[in-house]
NUTORGU-172726 format. One line per 5 residues: number of its first residue (from 1); for each residue x negated, y, z negated of N, C-alpha, C. Coordinates in nm, 3 decimals. Example, Ala and Ser with C-alpha at 12.3 -4.5 7.8 and 13.67 -1.06 7.14 Angstrom:
BEGIN
1	-1.319/-0.569/-0.780/-1.230/-0.450/-0.780/-1.320/-0.330/-0.780 ~ -1.285/-0.225/-0.708/-1.367/-0.106/-0.714/-1.290/0.003/-0.787
END
This chain:
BEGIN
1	-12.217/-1.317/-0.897/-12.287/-1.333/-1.025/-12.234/-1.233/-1.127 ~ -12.189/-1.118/-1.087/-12.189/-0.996/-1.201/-12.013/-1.082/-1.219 ~ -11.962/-1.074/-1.135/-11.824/-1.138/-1.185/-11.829/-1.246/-1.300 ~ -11.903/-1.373/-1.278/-11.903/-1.430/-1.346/-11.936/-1.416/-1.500 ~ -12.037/-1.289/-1.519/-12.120/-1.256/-1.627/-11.940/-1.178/-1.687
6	-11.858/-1.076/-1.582/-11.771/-0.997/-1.663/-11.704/-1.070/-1.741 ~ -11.648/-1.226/-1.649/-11.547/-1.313/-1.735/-11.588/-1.368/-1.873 ~ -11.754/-1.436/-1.833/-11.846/-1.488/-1.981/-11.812/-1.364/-2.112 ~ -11.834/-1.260/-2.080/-11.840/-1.136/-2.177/-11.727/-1.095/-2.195 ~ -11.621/-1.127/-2.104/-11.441/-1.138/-2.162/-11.454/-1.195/-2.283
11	-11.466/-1.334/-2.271/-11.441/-1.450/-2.354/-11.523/-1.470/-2.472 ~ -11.609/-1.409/-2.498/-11.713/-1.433/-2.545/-11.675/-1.323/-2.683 ~ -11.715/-1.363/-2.846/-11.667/-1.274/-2.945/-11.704/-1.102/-2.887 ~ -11.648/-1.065/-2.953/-11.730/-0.873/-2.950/-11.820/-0.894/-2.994 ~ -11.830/-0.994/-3.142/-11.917/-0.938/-3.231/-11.900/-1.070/-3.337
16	-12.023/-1.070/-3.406/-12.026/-1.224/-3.525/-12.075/-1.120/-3.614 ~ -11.973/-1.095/-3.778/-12.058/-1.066/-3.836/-12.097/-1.150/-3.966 ~ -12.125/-1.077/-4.029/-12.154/-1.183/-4.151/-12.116/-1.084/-4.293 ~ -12.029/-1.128/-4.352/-11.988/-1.034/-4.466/-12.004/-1.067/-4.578 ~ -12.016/-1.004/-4.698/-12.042/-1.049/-4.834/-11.919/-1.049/-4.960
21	-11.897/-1.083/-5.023/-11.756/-1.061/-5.137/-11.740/-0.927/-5.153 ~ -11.628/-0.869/-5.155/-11.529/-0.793/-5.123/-11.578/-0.667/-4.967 ~ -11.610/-0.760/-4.918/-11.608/-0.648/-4.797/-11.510/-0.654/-4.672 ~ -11.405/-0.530/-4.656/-11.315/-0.552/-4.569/-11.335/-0.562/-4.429 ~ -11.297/-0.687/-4.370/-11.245/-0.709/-4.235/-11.171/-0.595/-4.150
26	-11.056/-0.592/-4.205/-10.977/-0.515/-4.160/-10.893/-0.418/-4.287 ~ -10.865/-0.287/-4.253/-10.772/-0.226/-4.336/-10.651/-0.186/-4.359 ~ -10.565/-0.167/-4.437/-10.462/-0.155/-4.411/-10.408/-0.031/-4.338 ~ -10.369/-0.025/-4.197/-10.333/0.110/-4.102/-10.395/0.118/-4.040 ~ -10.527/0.058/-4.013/-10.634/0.106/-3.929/-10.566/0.045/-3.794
31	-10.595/0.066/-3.690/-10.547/0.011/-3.540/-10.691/-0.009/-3.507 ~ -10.673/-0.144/-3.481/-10.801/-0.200/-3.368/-10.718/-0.333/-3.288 ~ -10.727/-0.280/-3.206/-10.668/-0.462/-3.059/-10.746/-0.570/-3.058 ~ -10.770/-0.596/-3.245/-10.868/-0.712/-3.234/-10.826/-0.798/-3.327 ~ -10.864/-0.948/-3.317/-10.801/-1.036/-3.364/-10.954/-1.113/-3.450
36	-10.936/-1.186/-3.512/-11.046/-1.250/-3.583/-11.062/-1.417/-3.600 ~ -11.151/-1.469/-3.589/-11.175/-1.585/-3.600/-11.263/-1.641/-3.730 ~ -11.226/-1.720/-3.843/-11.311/-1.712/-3.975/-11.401/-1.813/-3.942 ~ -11.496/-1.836/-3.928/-11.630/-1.908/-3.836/-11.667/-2.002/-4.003 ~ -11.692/-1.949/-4.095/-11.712/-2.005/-4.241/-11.681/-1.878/-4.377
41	-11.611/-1.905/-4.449/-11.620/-1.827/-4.575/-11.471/-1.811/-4.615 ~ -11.430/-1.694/-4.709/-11.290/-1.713/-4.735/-11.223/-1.588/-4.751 ~ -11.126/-1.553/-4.646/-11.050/-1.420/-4.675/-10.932/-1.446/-4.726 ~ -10.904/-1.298/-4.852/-10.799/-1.316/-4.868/-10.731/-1.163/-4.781 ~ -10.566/-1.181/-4.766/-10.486/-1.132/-4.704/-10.416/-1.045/-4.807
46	-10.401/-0.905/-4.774/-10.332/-0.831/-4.895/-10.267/-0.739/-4.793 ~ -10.082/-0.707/-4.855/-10.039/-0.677/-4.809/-9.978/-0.532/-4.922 ~ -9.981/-0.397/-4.914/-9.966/-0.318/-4.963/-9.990/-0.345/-5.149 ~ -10.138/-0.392/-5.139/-10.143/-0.394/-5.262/-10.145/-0.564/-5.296 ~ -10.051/-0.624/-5.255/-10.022/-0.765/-5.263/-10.095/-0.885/-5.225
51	-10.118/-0.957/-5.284/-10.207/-1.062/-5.196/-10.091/-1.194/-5.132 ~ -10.070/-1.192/-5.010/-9.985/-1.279/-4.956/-10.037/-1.442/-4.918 ~ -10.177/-1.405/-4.891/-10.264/-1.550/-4.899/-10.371/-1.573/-4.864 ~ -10.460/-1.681/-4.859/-10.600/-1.719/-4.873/-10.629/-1.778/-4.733 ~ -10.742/-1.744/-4.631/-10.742/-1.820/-4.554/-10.914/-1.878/-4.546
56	-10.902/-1.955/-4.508/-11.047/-2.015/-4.501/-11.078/-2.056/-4.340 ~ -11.195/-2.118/-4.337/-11.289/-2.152/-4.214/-11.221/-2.199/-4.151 ~ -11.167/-2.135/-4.028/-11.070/-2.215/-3.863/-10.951/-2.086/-3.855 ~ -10.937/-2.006/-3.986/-10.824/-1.938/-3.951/-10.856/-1.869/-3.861 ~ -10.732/-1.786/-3.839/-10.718/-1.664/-3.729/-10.609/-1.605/-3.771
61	-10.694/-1.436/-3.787/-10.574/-1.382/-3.805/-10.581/-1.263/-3.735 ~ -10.484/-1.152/-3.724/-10.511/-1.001/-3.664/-10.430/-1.017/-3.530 ~ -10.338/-1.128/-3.501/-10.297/-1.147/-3.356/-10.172/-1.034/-3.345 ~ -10.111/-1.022/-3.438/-9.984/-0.883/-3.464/-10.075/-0.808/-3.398 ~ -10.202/-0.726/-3.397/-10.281/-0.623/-3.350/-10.261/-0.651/-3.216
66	-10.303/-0.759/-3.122/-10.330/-0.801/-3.011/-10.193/-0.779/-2.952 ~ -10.056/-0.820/-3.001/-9.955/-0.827/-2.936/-9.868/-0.749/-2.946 ~ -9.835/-0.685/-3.043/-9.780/-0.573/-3.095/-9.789/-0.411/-3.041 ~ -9.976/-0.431/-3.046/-10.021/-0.310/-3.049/-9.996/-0.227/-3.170 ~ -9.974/-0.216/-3.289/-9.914/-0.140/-3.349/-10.067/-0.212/-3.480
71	-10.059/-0.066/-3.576/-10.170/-0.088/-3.673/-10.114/-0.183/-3.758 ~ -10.256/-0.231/-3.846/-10.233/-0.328/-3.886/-10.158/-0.342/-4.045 ~ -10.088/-0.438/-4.097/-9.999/-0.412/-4.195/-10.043/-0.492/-4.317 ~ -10.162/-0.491/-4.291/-10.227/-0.572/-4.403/-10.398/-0.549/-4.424 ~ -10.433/-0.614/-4.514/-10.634/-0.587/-4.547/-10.659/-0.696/-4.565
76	-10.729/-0.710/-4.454/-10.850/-0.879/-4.475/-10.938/-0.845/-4.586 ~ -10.967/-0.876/-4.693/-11.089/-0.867/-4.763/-11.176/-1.018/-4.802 ~ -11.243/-1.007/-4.838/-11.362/-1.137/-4.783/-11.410/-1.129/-4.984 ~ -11.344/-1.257/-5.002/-11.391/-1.318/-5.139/-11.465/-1.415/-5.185 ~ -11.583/-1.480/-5.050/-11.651/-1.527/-5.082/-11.759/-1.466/-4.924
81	-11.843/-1.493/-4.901/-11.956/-1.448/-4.856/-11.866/-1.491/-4.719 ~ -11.862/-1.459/-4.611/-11.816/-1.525/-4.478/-11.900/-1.476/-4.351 ~ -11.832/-1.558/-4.228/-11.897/-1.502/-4.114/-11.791/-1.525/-4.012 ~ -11.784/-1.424/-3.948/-11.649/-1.406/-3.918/-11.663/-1.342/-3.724 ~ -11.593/-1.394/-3.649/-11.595/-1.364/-3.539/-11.473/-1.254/-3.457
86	-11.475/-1.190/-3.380/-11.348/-1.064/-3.349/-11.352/-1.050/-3.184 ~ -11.279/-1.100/-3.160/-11.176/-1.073/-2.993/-11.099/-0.993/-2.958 ~ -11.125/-0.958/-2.837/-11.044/-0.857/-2.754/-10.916/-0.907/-2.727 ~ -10.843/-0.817/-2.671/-10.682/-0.878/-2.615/-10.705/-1.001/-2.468 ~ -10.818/-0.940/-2.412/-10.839/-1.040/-2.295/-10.890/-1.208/-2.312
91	-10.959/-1.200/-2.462/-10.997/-1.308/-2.520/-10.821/-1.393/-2.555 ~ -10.750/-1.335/-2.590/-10.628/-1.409/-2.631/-10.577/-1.476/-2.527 ~ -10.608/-1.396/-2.430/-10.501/-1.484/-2.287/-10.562/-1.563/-2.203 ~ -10.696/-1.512/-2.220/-10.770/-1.629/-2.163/-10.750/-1.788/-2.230 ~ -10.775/-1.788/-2.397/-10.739/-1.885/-2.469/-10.623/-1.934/-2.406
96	-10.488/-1.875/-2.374/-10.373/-1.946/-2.368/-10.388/-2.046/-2.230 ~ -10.434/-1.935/-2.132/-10.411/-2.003/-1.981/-10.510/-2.077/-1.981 ~ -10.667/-2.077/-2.025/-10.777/-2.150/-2.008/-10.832/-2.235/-2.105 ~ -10.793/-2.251/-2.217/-10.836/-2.353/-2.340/-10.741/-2.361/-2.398 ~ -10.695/-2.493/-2.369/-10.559/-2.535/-2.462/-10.585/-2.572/-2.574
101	-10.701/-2.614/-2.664/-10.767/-2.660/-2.796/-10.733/-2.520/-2.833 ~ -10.815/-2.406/-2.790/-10.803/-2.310/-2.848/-10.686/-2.254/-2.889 ~ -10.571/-2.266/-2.788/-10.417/-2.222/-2.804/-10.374/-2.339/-2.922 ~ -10.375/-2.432/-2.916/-10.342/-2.478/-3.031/-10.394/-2.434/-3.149 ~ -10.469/-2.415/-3.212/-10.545/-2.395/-3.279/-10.503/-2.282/-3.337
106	-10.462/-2.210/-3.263/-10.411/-2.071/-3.289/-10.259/-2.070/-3.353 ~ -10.161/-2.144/-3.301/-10.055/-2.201/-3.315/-10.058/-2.220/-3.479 ~ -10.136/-2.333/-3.445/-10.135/-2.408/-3.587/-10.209/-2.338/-3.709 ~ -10.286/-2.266/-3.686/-10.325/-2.157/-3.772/-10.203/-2.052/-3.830 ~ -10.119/-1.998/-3.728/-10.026/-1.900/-3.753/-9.932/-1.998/-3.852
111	-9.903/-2.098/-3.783/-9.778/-2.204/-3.867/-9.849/-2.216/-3.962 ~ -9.946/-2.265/-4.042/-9.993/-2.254/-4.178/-10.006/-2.137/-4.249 ~ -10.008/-2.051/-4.162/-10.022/-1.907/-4.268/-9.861/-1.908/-4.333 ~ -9.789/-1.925/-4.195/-9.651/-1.868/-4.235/-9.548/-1.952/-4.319 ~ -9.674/-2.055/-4.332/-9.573/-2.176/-4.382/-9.617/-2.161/-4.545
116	-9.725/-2.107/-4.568/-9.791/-2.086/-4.725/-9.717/-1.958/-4.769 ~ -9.703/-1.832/-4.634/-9.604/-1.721/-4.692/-9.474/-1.713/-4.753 ~ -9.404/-1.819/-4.688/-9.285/-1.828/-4.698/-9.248/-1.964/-4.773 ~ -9.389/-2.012/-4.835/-9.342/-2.090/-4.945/-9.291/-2.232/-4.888 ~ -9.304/-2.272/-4.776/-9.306/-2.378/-4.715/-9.389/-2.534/-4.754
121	-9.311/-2.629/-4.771/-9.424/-2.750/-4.847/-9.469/-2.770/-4.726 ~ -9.602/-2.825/-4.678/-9.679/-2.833/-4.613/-9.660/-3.018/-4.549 ~ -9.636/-3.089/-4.421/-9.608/-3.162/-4.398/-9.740/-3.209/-4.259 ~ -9.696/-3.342/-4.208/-9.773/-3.388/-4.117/-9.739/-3.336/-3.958 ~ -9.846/-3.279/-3.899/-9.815/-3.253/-3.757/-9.724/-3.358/-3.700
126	-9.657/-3.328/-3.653/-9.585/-3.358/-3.551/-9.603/-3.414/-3.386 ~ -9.593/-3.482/-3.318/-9.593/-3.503/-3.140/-9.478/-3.496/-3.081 ~ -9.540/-3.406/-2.962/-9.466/-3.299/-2.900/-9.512/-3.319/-2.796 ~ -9.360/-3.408/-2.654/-9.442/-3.427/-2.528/-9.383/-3.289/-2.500 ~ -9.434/-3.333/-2.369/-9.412/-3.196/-2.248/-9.298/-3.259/-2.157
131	-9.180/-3.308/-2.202/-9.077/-3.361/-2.074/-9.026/-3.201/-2.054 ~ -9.006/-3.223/-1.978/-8.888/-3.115/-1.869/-8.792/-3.057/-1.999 ~ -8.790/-2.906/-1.995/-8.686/-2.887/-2.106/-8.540/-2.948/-2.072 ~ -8.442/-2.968/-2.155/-8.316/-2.984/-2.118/-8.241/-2.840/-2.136 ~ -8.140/-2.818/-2.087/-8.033/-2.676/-2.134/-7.929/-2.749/-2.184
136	-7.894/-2.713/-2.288/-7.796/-2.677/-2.367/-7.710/-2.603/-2.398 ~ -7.554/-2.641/-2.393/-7.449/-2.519/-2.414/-7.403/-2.502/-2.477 ~ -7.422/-2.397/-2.580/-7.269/-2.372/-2.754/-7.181/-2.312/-2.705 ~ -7.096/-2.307/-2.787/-6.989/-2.247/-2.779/-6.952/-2.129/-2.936 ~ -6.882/-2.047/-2.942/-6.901/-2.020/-3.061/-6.854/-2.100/-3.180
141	-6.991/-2.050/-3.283/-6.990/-2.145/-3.431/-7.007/-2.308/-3.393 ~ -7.043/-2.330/-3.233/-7.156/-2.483/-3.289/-7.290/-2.464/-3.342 ~ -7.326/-2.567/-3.393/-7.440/-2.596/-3.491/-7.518/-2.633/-3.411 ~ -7.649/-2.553/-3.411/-7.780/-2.551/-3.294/-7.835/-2.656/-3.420 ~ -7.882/-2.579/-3.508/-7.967/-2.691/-3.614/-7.906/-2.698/-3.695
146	-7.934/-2.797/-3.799/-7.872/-2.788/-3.910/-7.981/-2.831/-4.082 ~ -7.947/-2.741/-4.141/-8.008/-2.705/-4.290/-8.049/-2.890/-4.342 ~ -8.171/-2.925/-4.352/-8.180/-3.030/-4.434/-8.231/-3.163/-4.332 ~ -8.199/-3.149/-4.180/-8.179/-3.238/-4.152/-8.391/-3.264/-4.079 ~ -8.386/-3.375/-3.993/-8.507/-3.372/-3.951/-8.523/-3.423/-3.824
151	-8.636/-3.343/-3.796/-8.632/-3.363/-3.597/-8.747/-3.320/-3.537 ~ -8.780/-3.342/-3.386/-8.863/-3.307/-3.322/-8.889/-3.167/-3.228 ~ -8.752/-3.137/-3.233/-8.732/-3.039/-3.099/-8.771/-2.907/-3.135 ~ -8.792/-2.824/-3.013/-8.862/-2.707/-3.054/-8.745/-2.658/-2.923 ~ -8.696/-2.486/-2.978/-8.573/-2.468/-2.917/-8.648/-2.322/-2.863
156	-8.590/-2.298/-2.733/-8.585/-2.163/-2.675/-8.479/-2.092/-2.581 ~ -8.444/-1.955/-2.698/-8.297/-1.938/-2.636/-8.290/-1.823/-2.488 ~ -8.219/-1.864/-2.390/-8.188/-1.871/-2.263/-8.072/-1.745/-2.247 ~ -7.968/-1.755/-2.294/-7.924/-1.651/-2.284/-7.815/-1.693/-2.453 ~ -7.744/-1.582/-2.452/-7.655/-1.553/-2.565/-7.544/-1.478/-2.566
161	-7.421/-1.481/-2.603/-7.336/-1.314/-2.606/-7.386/-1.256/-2.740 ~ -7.381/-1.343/-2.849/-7.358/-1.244/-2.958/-7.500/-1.270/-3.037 ~ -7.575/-1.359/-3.014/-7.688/-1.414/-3.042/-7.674/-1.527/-3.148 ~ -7.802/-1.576/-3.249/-7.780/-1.681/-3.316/-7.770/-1.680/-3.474 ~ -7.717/-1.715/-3.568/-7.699/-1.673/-3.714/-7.804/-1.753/-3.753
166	-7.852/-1.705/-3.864/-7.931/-1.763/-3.901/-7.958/-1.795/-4.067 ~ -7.868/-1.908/-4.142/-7.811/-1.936/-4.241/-7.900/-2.007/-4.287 ~ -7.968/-1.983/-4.474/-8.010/-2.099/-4.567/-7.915/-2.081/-4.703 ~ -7.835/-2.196/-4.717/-7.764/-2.243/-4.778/-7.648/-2.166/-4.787 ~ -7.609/-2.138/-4.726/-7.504/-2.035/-4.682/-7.473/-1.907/-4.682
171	-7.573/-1.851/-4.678/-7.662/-1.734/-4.671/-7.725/-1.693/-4.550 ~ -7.674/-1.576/-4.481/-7.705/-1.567/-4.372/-7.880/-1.470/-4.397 ~ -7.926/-1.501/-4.291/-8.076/-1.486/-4.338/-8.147/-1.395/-4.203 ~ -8.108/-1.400/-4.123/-8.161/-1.352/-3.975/-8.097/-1.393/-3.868 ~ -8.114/-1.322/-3.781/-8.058/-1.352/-3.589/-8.139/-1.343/-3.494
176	-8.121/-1.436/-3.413/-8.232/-1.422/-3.301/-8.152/-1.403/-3.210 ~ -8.169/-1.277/-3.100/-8.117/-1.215/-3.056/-8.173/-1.242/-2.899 ~ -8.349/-1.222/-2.896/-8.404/-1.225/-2.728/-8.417/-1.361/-2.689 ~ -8.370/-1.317/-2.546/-8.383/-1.424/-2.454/-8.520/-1.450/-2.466 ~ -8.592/-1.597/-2.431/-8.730/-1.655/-2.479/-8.792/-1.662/-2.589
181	-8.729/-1.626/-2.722/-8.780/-1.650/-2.845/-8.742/-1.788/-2.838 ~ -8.863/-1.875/-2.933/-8.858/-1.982/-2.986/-8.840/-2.005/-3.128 ~ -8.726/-2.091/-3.159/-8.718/-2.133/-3.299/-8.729/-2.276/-3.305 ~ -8.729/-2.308/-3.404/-8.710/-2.451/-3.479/-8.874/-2.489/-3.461 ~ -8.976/-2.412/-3.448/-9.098/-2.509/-3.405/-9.192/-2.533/-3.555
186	-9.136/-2.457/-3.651/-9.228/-2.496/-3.792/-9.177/-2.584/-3.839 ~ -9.054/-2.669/-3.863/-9.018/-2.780/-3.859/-9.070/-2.847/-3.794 ~ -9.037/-2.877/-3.669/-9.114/-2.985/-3.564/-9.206/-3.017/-3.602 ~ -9.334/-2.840/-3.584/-9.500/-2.893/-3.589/-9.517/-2.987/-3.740 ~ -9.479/-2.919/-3.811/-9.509/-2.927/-3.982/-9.427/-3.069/-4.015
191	-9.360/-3.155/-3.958/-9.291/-3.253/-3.960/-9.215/-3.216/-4.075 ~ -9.153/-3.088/-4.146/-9.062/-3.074/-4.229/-8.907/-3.112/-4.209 ~ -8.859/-3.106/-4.350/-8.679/-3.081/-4.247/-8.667/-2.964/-4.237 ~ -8.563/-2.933/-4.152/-8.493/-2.779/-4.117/-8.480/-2.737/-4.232 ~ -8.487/-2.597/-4.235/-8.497/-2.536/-4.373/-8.386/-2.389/-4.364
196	-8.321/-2.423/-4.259/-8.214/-2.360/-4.198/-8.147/-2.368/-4.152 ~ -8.020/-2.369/-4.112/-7.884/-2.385/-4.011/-7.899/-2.226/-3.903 ~ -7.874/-2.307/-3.771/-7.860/-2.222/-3.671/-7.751/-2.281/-3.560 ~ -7.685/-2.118/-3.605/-7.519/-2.124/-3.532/-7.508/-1.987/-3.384 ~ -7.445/-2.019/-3.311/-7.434/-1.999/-3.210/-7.296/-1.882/-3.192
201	-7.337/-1.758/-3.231/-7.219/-1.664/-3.192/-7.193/-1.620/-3.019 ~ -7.019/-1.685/-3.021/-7.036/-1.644/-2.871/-7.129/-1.784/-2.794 ~ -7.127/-1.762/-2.670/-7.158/-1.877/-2.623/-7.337/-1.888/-2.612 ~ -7.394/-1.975/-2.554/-7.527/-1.954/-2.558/-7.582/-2.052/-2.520 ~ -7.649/-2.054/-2.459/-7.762/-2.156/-2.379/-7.915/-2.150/-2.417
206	-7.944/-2.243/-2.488/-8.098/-2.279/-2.515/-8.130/-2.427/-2.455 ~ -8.308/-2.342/-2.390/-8.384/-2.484/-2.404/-8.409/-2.519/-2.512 ~ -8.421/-2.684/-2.505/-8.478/-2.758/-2.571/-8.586/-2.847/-2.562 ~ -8.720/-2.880/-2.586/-8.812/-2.895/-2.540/-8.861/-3.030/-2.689 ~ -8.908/-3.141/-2.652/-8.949/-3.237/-2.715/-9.074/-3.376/-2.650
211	-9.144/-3.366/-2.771/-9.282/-3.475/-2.667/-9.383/-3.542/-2.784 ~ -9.474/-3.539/-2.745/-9.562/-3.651/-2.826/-9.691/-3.566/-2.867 ~ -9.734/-3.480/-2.789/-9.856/-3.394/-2.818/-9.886/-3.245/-2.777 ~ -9.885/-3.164/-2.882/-9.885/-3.018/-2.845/-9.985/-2.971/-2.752 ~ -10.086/-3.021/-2.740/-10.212/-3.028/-2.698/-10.183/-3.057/-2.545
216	-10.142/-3.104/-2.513/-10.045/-3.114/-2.360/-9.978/-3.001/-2.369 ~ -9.854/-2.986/-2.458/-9.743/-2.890/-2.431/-9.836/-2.791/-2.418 ~ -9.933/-2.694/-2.494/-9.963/-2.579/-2.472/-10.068/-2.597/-2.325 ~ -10.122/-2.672/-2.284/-10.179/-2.719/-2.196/-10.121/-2.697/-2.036 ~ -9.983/-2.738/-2.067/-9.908/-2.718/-1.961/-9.827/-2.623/-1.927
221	-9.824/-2.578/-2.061/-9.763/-2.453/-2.073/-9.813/-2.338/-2.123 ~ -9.883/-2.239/-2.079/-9.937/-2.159/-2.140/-9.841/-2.033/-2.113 ~ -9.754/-2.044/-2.090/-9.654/-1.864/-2.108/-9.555/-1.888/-2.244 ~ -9.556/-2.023/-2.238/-9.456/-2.114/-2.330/-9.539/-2.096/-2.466 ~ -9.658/-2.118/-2.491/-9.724/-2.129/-2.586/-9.760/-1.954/-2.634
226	-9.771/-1.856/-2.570/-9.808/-1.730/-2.550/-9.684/-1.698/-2.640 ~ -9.585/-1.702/-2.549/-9.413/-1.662/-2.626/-9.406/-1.738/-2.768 ~ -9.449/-1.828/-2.780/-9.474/-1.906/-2.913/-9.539/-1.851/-3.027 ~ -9.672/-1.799/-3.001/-9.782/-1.742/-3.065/-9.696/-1.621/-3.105 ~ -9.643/-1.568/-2.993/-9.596/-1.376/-3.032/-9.472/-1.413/-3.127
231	-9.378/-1.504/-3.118/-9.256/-1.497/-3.184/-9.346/-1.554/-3.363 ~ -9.426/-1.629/-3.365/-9.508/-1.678/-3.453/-9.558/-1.541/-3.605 ~ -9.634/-1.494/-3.491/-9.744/-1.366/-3.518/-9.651/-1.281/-3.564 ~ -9.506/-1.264/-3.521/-9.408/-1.158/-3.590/-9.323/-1.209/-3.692 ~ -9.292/-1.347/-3.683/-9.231/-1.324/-3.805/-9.340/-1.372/-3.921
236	-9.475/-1.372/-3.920/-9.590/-1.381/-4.031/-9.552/-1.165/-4.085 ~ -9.583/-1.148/-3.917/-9.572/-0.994/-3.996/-9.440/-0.961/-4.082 ~ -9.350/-0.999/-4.053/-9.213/-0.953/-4.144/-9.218/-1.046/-4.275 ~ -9.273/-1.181/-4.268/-9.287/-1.251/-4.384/-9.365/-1.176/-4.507 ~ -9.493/-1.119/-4.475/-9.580/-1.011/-4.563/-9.485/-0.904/-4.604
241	-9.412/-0.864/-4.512/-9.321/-0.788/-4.597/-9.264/-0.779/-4.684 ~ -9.171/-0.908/-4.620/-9.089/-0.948/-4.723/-9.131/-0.990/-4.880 ~ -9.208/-1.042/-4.856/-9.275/-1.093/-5.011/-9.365/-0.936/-5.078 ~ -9.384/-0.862/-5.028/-9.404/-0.744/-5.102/-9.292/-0.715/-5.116 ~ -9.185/-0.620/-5.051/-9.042/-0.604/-5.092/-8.937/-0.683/-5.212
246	-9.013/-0.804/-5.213/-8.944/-0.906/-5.318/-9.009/-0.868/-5.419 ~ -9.160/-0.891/-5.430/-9.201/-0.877/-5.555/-9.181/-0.746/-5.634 ~ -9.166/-0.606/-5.543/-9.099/-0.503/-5.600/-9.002/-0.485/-5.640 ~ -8.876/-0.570/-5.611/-8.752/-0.547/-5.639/-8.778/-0.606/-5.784 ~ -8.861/-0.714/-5.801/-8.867/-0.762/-5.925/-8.908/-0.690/-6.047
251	-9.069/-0.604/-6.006/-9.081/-0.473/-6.066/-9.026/-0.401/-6.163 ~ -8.932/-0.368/-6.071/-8.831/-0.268/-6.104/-8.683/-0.350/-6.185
END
């Protein structure tokens, strides 16, 4: 019985509160290993000063805290009256391995944040079965994705020598370097086109993974969906950056 009560009280919020216009969630630097669930009302997201974006009732945000560990790089503040729910790190993994609604949910929350950060037009979910990944082999300078085009697949790279370039409009933009990061999946989910070219320095082997419903995939996959969420959750955090860093350069 007491077991059962520890797991209920795992899973279960810390805490529901209920907040009023401008009262902060979270602050900027503060460290707490807690993540948030917006139950009803509307936060906005400010990043050194900056407001990076608006989230309303279903979001989730604070998962950089949970996975990272590292304080937080932004201030929830609450611009309309809300009520707002906050999880432990044990609450996150339970979600992944034990409620696949919930892991989605989470997913698709992060992909809309990051897709409004980074200025992304907003498109129709996508289906995404769960077949068996395939492996795939480059060679150097083949074309993993390509800028413009449109597709289903959601890619995870396996090994690499030199890792992967990461080009918009011929402009190199980033590299993905670790073994088990996933790319190409905000396309997929978001039914966008690629909004990037990805080239293959040195040789390199990625899965490739394609299906009909995420809701399965994270279902069946919950380390898959976990590695998803974290590669997700970090580049939202470098996206806030970036768009403060931009808007300063402009500044000045």
């Amino acid at each position: 019985m007491q077991d059962q009560q520890g797991v209920e009280k795992e899973i279960s919020a810390i805490e529901i509160v209920n907040y009023n216009h401008g009262d902060l969630v979270v602050k900027e630097g503060e460290h707490k290993r807690l993540f948030y669930v917006i139950l009803q009302g509307t936060v906005r997201i400010i990043s050194r000063g900056k407001t990076v974006r608006t989230l309303m009732e279903g979001d989730i945000f604070g998962l950089e805290q949970i996975f990272f560990n590292h304080p937080a790089n932004f201030t929830a503040k609450v611009i309309e009256g809300a009520r707002i729910a906050s999880y432990g790190p044990h609450a996150a993994d339970y979600f992944l391995y034990h409620h696949p609604q919930m892991a989605e949910r989470i997913v698709l929350s992060i992909l809309k944040q990051l897709e409004v950060t980074t200025e992304v037009a907003a498109g129709e979910e996508p289906e995404i079965s769960i077949e068996p990944p395939k492996l795939k082999f480059y060679e150097d300078g083949d074309v993993i994705i390509q800028e413009g085009t449109v597709e289903t697949d959601i890619y995870r790279l396996v090994s690499t020598e030199g890792g992967l370039r990461v080009t918009k409009k011929g402009k190199e933009i980033a590299r993905i370097t670790e073994p088990g990061e996933f790319f190409g999946e905000m396309a997929s989910i978001l039914r966008e086109r690629r909004t990037a070219t990805i080239t293959s320095i040195g040789k390199s082997i990625v899965q490739v993974y394609s299906g009909e419903s995420i809701e399965e995939l994270l279902e069946e996959h919950p380390d898959m969906a976990k590695k998803m969420i974290i590669t997700l959750a970090n580049r939202l955090a470098e996206a806030n950056l970036k768009i403060v860093e931009t808007e300063s350069e402009v500044a000045f």
